[in-house]
N, C-alpha and C positions, 0 to 999 in steps of 0.2 A: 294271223299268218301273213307274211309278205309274199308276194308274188313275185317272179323276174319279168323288170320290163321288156318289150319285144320292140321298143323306138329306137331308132338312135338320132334323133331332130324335133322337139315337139314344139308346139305353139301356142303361149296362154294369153287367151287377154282376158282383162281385167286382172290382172295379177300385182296390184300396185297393194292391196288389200284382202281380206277375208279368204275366202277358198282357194280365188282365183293363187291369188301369194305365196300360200301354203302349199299348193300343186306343184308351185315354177320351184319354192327351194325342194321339196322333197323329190321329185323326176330329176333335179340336178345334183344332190348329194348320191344319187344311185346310178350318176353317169352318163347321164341324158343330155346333151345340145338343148339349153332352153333360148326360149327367144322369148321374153315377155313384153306386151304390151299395156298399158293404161293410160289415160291423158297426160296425168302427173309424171316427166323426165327425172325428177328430184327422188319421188318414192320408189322407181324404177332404179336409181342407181341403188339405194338403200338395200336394193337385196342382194349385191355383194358381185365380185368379180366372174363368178359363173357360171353368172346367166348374163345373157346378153341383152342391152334394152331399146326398145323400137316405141317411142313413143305414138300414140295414137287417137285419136277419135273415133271408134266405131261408126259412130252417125254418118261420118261421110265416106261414101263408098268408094270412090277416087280413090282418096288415100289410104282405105283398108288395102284395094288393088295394090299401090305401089308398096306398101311395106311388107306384105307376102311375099310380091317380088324379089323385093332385095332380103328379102330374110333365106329364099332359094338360092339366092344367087351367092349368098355370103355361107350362109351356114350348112347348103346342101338341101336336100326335096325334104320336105314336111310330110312327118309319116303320123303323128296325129295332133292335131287339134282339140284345145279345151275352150271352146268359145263363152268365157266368165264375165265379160263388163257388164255390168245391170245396175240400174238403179229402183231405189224405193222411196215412197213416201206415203205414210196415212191418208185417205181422202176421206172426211167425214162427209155427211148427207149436207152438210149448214156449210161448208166449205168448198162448191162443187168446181174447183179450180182448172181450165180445157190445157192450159200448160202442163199440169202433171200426168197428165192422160197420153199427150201427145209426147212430153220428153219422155216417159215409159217406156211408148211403141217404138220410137227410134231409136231408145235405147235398146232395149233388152230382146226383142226382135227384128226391128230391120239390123243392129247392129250382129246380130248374128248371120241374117239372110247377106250381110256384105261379107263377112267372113267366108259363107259357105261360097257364095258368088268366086271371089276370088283362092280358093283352093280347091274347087271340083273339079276343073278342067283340068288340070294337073294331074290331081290323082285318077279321072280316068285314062288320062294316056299312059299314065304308070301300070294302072291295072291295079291296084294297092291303096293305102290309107285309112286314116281313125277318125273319123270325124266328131264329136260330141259336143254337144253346150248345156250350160248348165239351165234348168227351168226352176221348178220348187214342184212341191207336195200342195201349195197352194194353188196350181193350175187344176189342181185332181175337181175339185168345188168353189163355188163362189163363198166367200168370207169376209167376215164385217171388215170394214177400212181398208178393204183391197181392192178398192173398184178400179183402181189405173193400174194397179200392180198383178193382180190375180188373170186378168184378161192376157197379159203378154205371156204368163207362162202357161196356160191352154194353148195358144197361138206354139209355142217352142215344143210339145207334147205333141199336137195336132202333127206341126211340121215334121217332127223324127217319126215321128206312124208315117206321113206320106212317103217319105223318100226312102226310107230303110229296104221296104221292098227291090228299088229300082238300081239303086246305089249295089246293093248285096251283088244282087246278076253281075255287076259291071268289077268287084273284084274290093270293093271300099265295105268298111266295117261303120257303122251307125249306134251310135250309142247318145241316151238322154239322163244326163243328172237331175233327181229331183230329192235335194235335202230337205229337212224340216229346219228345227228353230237351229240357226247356226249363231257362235258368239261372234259376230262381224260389226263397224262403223253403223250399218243399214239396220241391223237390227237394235241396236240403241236407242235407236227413237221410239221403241214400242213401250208403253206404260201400262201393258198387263203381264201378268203372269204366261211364259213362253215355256210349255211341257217339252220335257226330254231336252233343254237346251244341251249343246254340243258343241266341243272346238275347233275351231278352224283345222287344227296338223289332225284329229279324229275323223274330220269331214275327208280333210283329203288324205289320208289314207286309202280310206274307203271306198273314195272314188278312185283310187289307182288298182285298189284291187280288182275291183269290179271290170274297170279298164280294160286292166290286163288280160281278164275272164273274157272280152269281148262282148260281156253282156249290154243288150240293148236299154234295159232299163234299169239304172244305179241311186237304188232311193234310201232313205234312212232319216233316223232313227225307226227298227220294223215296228214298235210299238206302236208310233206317230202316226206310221204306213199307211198298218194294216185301220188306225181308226177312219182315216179318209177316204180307203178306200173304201171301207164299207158302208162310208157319208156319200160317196155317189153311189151307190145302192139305193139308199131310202127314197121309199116315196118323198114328194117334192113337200107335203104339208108336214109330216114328222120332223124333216131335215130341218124346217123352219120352226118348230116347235123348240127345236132343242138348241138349237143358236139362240134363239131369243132369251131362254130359260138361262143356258149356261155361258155363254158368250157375253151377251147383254144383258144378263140378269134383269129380264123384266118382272117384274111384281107381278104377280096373282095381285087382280079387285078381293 
């Protein structure tokens, strides 16, 4: 079932690809003000005359400030937010690289914390706004070859738990995306088998329903969910039993 949106201005970054992309054209075929961002100005024009495109760098917080601004000043007050730019990459144990660790955290976290930076003040003087970024179902546990990647989306989970309380009082709506296996650029590089994969226009769907619902936490595939969540349940030696078993297929001596 579709929902009716309640925006009429939203805000996506990372929308150059994957979810993020899929969000900025679906909120604009149903009449929505997009203003998308992502690094790439080339793949930003690619999604067509209406949406609007604000080239960007999450990383640097400066210019996350100035392009909120002129996206207010052009398009009218930002009633929600989809904070999408992230990066991934495998880190094996024999490969322990402090670059992918650190491009990670400035991606996929602070680059949200400059988003929220520059759109809160705002919507508390409005009284109003949606704020949401997207994390993964991989912050729920730690997971083989996610050790730069798994830690920022705990970090983005952690942060929508702290602020949703505080935000809520002051009149602002809090919402955390956590997908599982999505068909995006980021996920191509994985060489195992990815359960429940899922498409990008499926993904965000999803997430707009959920949106719309207000709901604080928009996670999927429930199959995938419910398996993780019930992986931070187990005791800490089980959980490692069965990664090793079924993840890493280690041998039985």
């Amino acid at each position: 079932m579709t929902l009716p949106l309640p925006w009429q201005t939203a805000w996506i970054t990372g929308a150059s690809s994957g979810i993020g992309r899929e969000i900025a054209l679906q909120l604009a075929d149903r009449g929505v003000t997009v203003a998308a961002s992502a690094r790439s100005a080339e793949k930003l024009a690619c999604l067509g005359p209406r949406i609007h495109p604000y080239p960007l760098d999450v990383t640097d917080a400066e210019a996350t400030q100035r392009v909120a601004a002129r996206i207010e000043h052009e398009l009218g007050p930002i009633d929600l937010a989809v904070l999408g730019a992230g990066t991934y990459r495998p880190v094996a144990v024999d490969n322990f690289d402090i670059r992918l660790f650190d491009q990670a955290m400035r991606t996929n976290y602070l680059g949200v914390v400059h988003g929220l930076a520059a759109l809160v003040p705002a919507m508390l003087v409005r009284g109003q706004g949606h704020v949401s970024w997207i994390a993964s179902v991989a912050g729920y546990r730690g997971l083989p070859m996610a050790a730069a990647y798994g830690p920022t989306k705990s970090a983005l989970i952690n942060l929508a738990e702290s602020l949703k309380p505080e935000l809520e009082l002051r009149g602002l709506t809090v919402s955390v995306i956590n997908p599982g296996f999505v068909a995006t650029p980021l996920t191509e590089q994985n060489d195992f088998p990815m359960p429940f994969l899922m498409q990008p226009s499926e993904a965000a769907r999803r997430t707009l329903n959920g949106l719309a619902r207000r709901r604080f936490e928009i996670s999927y595939p429930l199959p995938f969910v419910l398996m993780l969540k019930l992986a931070r349940l187990m005791p800490s030696g089980l959980y490692f039993r069965l990664v090793r078993h079924f993840i890493l297929k280690e041998k039985k001596p």
